[in-house]
Rosetta silent file (secondary structure, phi, psi, omega in degrees, C-alpha in Angstrom):
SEQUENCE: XXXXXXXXXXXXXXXXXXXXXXXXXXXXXXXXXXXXXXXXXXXXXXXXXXXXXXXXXXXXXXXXXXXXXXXXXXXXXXXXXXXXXXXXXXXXXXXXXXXXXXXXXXXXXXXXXXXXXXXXXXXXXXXXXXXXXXXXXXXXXXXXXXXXXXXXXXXXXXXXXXXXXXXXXXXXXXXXXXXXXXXXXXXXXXXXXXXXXXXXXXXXXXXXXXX
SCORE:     score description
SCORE:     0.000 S_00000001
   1 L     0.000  -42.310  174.220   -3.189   48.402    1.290 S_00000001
   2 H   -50.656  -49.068  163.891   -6.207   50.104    1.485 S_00000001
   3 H   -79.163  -22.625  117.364   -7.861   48.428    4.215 S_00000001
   4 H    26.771  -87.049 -148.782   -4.334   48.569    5.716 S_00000001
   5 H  -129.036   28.905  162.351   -4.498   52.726    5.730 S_00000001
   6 L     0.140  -20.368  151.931   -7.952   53.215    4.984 S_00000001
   7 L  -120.571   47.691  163.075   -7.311   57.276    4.743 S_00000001
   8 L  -110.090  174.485  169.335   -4.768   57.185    3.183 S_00000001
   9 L  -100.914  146.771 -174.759   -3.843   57.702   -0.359 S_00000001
  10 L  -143.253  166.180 -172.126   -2.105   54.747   -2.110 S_00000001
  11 L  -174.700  129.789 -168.540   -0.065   53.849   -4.917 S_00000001
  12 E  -120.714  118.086  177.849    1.252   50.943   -6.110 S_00000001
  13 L   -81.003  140.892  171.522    4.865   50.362   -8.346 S_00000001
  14 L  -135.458  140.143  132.740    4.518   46.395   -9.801 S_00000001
  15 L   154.996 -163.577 -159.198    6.353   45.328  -12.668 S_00000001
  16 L   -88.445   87.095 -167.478    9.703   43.944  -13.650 S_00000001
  17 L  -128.529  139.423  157.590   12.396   45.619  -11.909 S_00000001
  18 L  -130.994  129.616 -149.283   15.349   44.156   -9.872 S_00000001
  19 H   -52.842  -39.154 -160.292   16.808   47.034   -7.574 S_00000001
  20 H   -63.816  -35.549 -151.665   20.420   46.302   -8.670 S_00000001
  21 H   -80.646  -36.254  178.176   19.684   47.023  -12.639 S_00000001
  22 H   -95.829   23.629  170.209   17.490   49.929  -11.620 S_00000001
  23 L  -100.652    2.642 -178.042   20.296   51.649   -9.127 S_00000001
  24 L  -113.891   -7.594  174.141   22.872   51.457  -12.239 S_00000001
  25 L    94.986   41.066 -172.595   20.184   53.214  -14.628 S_00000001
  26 L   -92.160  171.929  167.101   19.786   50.446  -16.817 S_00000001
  27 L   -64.748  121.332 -169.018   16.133   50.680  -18.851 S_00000001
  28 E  -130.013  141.848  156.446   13.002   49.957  -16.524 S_00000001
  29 E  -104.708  141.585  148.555    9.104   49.730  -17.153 S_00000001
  30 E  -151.231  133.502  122.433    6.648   49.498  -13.953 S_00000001
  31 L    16.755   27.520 -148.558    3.253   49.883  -13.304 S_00000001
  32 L   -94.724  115.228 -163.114    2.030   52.709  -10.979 S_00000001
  33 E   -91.125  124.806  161.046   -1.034   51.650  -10.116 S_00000001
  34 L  -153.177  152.289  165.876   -3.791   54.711   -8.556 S_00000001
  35 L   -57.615  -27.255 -149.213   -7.250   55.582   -7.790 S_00000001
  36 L  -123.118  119.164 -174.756   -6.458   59.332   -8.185 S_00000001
  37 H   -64.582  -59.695  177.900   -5.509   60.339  -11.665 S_00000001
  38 H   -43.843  -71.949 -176.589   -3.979   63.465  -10.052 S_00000001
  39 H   -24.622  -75.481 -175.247   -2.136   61.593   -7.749 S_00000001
  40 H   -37.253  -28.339 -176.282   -1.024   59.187  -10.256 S_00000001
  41 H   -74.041  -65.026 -141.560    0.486   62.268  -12.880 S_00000001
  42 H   -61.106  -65.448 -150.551    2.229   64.172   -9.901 S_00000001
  43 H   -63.135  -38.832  160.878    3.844   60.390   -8.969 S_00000001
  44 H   -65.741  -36.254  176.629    4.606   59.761  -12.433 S_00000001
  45 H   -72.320  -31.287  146.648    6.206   62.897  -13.011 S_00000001
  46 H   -64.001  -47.904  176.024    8.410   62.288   -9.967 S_00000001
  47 H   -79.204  -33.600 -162.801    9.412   58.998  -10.311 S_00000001
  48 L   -58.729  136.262 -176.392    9.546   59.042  -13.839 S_00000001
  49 L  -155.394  175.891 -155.705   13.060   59.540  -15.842 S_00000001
  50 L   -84.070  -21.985  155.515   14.095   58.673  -19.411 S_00000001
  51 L   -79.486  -37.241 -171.720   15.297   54.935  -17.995 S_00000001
  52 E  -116.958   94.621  163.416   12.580   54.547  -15.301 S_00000001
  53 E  -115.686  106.143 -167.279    9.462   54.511  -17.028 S_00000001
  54 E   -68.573  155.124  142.844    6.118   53.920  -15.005 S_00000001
  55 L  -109.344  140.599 -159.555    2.771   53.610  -16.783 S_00000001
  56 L   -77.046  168.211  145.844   -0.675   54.387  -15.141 S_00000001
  57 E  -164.606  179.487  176.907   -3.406   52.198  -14.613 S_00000001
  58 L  -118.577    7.172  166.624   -5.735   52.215  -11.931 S_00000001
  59 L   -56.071   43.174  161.132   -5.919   48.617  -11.192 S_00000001
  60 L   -14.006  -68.036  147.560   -5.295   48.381   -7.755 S_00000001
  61 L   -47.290  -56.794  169.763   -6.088   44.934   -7.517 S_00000001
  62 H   -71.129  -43.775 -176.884   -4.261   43.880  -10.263 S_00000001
  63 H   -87.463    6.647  171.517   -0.624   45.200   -9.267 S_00000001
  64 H  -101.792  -38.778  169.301   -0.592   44.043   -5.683 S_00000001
  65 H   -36.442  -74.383 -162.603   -2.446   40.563   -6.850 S_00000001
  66 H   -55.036  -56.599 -173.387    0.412   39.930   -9.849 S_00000001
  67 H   -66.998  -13.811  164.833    3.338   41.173   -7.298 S_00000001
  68 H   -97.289  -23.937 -173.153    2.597   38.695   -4.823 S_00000001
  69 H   -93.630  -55.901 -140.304    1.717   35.498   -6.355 S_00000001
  70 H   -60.086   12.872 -175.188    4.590   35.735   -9.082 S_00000001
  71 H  -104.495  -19.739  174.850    7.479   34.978   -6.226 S_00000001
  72 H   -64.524  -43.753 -172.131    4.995   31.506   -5.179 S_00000001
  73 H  -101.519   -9.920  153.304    5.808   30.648   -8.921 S_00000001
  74 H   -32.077  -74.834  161.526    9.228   31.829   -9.023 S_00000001
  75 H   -13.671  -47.054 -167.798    9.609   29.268   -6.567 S_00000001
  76 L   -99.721   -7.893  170.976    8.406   26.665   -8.329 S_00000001
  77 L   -76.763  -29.199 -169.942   10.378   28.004  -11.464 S_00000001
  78 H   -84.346   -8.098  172.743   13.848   27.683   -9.374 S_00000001
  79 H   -76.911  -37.090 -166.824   12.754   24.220   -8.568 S_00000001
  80 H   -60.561  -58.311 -150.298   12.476   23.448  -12.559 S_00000001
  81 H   -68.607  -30.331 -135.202   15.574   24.920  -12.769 S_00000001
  82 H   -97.160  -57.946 -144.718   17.520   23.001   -9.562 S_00000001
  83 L  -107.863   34.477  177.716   16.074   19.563  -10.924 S_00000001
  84 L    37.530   59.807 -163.524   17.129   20.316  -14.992 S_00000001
  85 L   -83.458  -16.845  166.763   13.723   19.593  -15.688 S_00000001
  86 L   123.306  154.467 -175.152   14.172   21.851  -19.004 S_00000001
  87 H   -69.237  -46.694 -154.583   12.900   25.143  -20.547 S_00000001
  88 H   -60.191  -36.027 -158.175    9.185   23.510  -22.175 S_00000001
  89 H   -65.646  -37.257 -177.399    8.775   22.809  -17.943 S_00000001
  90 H   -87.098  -40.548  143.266    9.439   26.033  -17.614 S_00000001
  91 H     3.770  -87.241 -172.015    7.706   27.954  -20.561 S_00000001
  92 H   -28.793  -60.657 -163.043    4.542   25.709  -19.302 S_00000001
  93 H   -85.119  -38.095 -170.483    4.377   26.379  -15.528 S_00000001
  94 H   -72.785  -23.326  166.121    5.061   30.171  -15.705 S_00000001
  95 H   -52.016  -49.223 -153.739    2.141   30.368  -18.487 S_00000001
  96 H  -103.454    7.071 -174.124   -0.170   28.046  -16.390 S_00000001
  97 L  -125.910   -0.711  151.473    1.014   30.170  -13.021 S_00000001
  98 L   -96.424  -13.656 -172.193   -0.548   33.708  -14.889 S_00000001
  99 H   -92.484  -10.243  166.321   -3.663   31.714  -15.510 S_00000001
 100 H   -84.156  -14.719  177.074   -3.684   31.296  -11.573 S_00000001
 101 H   -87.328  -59.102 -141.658   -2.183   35.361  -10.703 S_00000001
 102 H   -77.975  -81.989  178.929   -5.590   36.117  -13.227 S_00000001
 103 H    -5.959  -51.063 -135.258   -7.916   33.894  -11.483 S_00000001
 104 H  -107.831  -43.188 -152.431   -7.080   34.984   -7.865 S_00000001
 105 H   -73.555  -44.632  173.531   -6.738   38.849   -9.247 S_00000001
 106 H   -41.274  -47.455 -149.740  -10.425   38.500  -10.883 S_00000001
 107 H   -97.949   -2.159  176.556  -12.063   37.488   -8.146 S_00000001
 108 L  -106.625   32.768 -172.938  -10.388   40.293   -5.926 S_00000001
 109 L    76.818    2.236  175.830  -11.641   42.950   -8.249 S_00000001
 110 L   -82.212  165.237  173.881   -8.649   43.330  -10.619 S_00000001
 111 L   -71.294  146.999 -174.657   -9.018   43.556  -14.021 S_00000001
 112 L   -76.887  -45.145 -164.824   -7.762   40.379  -16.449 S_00000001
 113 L   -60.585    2.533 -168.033   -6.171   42.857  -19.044 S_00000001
 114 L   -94.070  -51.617  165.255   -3.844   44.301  -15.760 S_00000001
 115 L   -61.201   -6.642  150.854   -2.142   40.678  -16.328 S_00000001
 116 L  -101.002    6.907  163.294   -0.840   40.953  -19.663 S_00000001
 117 L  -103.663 -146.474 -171.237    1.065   43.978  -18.765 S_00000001
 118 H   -79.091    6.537  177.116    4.099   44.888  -16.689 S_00000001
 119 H  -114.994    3.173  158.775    2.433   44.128  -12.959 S_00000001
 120 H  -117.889  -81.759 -133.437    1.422   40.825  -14.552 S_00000001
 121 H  -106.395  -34.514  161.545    3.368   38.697  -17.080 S_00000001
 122 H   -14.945  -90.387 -178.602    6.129   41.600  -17.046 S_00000001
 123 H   -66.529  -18.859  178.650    7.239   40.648  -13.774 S_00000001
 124 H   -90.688    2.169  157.634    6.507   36.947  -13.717 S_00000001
 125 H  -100.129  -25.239  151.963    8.879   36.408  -16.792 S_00000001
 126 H   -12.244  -61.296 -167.991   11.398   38.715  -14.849 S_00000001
 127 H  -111.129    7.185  110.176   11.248   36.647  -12.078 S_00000001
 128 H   -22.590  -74.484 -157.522   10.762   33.296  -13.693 S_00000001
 129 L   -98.489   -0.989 -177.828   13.302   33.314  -15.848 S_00000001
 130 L  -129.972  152.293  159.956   16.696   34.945  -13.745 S_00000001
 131 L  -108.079   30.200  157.797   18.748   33.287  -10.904 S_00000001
 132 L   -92.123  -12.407  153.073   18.929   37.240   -9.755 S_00000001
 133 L   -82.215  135.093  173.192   15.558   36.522   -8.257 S_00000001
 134 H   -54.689  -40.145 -161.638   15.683   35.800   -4.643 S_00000001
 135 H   -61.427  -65.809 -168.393   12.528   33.202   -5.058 S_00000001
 136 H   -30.947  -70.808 -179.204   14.185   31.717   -8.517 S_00000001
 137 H   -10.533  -69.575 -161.534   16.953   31.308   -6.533 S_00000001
 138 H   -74.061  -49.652 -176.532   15.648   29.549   -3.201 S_00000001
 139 H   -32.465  -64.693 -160.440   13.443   27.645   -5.984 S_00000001
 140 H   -71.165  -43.200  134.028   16.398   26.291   -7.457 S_00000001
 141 H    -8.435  -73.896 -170.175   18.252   25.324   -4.241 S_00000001
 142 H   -51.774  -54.501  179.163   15.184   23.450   -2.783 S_00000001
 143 L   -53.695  -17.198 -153.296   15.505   21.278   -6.559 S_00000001
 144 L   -90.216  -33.301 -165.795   19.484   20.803   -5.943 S_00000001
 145 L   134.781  -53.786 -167.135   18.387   19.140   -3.008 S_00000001
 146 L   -68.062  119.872 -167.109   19.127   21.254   -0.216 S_00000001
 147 L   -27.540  165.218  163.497   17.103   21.666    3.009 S_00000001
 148 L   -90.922  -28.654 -172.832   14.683   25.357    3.338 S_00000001
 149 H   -55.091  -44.052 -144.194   15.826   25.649    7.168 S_00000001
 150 H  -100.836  -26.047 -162.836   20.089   25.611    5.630 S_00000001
 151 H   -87.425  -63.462  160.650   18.691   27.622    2.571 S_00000001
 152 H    -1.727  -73.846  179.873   17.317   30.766    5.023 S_00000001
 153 H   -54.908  -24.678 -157.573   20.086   30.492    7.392 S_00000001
 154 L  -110.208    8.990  172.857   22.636   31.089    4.968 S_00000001
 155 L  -114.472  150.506  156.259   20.854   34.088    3.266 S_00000001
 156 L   -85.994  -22.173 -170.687   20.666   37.727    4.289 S_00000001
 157 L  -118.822  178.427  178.267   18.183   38.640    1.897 S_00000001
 158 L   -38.411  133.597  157.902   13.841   37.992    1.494 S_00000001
 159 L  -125.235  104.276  173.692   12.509   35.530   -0.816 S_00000001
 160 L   -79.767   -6.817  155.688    9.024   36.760    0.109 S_00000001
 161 H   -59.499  -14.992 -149.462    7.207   33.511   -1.833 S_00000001
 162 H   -93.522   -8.384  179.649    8.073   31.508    0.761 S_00000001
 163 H  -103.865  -31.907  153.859    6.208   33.625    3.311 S_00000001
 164 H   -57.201  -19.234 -172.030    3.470   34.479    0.711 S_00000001
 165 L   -77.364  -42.105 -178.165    2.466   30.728   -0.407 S_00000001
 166 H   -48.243  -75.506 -134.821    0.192   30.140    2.863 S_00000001
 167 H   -84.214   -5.190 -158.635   -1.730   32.998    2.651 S_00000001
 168 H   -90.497  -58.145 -151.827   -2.254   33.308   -1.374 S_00000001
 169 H   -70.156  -22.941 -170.831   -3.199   29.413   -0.828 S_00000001
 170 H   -67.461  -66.858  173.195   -5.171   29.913    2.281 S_00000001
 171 H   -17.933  -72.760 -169.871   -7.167   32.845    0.263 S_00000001
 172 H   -37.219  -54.985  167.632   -7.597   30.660   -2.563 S_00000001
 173 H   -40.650  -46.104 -127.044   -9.162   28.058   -0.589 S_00000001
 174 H   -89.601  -58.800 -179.362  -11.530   30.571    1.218 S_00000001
 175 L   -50.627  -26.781 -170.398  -12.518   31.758   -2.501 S_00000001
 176 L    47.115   78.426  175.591  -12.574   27.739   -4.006 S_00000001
 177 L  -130.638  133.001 -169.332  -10.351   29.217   -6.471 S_00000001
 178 L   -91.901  116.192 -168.667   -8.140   26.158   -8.301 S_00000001
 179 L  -136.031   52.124 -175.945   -4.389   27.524   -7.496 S_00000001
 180 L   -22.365  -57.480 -167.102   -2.237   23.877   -8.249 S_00000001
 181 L   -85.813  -56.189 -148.297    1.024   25.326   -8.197 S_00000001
 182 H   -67.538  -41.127 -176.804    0.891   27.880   -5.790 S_00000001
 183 H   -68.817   -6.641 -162.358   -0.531   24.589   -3.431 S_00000001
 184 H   -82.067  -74.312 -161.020    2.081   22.047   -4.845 S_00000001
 185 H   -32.047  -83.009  150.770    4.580   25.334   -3.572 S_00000001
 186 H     9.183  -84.848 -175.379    2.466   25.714   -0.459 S_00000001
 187 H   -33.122  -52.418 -154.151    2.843   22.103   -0.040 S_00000001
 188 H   -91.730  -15.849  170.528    6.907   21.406   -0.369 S_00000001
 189 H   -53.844  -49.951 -174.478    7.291   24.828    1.723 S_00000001
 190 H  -126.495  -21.644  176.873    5.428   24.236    4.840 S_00000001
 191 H   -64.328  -31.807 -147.551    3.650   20.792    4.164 S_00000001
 192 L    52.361   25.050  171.517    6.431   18.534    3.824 S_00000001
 193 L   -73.052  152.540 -179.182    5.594   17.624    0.819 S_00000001
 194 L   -54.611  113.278 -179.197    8.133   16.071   -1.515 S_00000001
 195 H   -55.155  -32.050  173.184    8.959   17.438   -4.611 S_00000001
 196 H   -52.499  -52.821  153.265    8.457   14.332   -6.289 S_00000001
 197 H   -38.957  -37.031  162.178    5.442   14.310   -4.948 S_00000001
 198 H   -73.971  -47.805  109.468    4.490   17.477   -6.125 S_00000001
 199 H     0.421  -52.362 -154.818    5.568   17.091   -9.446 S_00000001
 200 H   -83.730  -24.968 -163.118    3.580   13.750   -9.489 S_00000001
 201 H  -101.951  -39.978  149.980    0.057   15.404   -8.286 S_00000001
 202 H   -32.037  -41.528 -155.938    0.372   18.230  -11.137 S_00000001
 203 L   -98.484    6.283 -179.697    1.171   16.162  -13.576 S_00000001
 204 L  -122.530   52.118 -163.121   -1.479   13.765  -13.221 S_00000001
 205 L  -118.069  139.993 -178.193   -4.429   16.236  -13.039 S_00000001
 206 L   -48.819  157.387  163.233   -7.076   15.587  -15.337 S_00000001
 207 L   -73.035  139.951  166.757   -6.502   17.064  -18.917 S_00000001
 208 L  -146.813  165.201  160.625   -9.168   20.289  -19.542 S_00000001
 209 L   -18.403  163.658  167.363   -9.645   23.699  -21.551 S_00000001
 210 L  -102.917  -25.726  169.195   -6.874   25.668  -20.918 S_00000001
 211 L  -124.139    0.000    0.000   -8.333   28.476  -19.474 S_00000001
């Protein structure tokens, strides 16, 4: 955002919210990410209410990093989910898809510790784990079977992984940063790769450390 508006002042909300829960006043957590401590109180002190509660950090990096890659692994969670592949599948890939938000976030100046809170793991088991995510959703479609062109057409609203996996993988690449899933996603999105295929080049990756 910054080079974006470059005089501007910025602030960033991340974390696990989906607009329907937090227009009925259900209990919310997020992230308000700023450079400017002032800023950040007056912004807290606005948004803030006894269900919608932000916490600072200053981690810039980290909550625009974490809010963009988790909908690339959403994606790839609604595929798990499409092809019954099983909860462990799923457990596994959204765990091994934060070691890939923290990679990517590191090397753009975020902090690691910005990824175990609510603009990191927050929102990726949020949006992992519901078919009330748009991504999950389209994720889970694409496993059922069903074309992305017929999946699109027939929606009104964003699933903004599917327009995010190019550029987080094209970044990655730029960076030689190892980002599997977001390329296997990449891949069955714009590539034509197969899921089977995708599924087959994960899962046959050498064994290593885990992180």
């Amino acid at each position: 955002l910054a080079d974006t508006v470059p005089d501007a002042p910025v602030a960033v909300l991340s974390g696990p919210t989906f607009a329907r829960e937090v227009a009925l006043g259900l209990p919310t957590a997020v992230t308000l990410a700023c450079a400017d401590p002032d800023l950040a109180d007056v912004l807290a002190r606005a948004l803030g209410q006894p269900m919608f509660r932000p916490y600072l950090s200053d981690d810039l990096a980290g909550a625009q990093v974490g809010g963009a890659v988790k909908n690339v692994l959403a994606i790839a969670c609604g595929i798990i989910e499409g092809r019954e592949l099983g909860e462990n599948a799923r457990a596994a890939l959204t765990t091994r898809g934060l070691a890939e938000i923290t990679r990517l976030g590191v090397r753009r100046g975020a902090r690691a510790e910005t990824f175990m809170g609510l603009a990191g793991i927050g929102d990726l088991i949020l949006t992992c784990s519901s078919l009330q995510s748009r991504n999950m959703s389209l994720g889970a479609a694409l496993g059922r079977g069903e074309a992305l062109s017929d999946i699109l057409s027939a929606r009104k609203s964003v699933a903004e992984g599917v327009f995010t996996a190019g550029a987080v993988v094209e970044h990655a690449r730029q960076l030689e940063i190892e980002m599997p899933i977001c390329e296997a996603v990449e891949g069955i999105l714009n590539q034509g790769l197969s899921i089977d295929d995708a599924m087959g080049s994960l899962l046959s990756r050498a064994f290593k450390i885990e992180v």
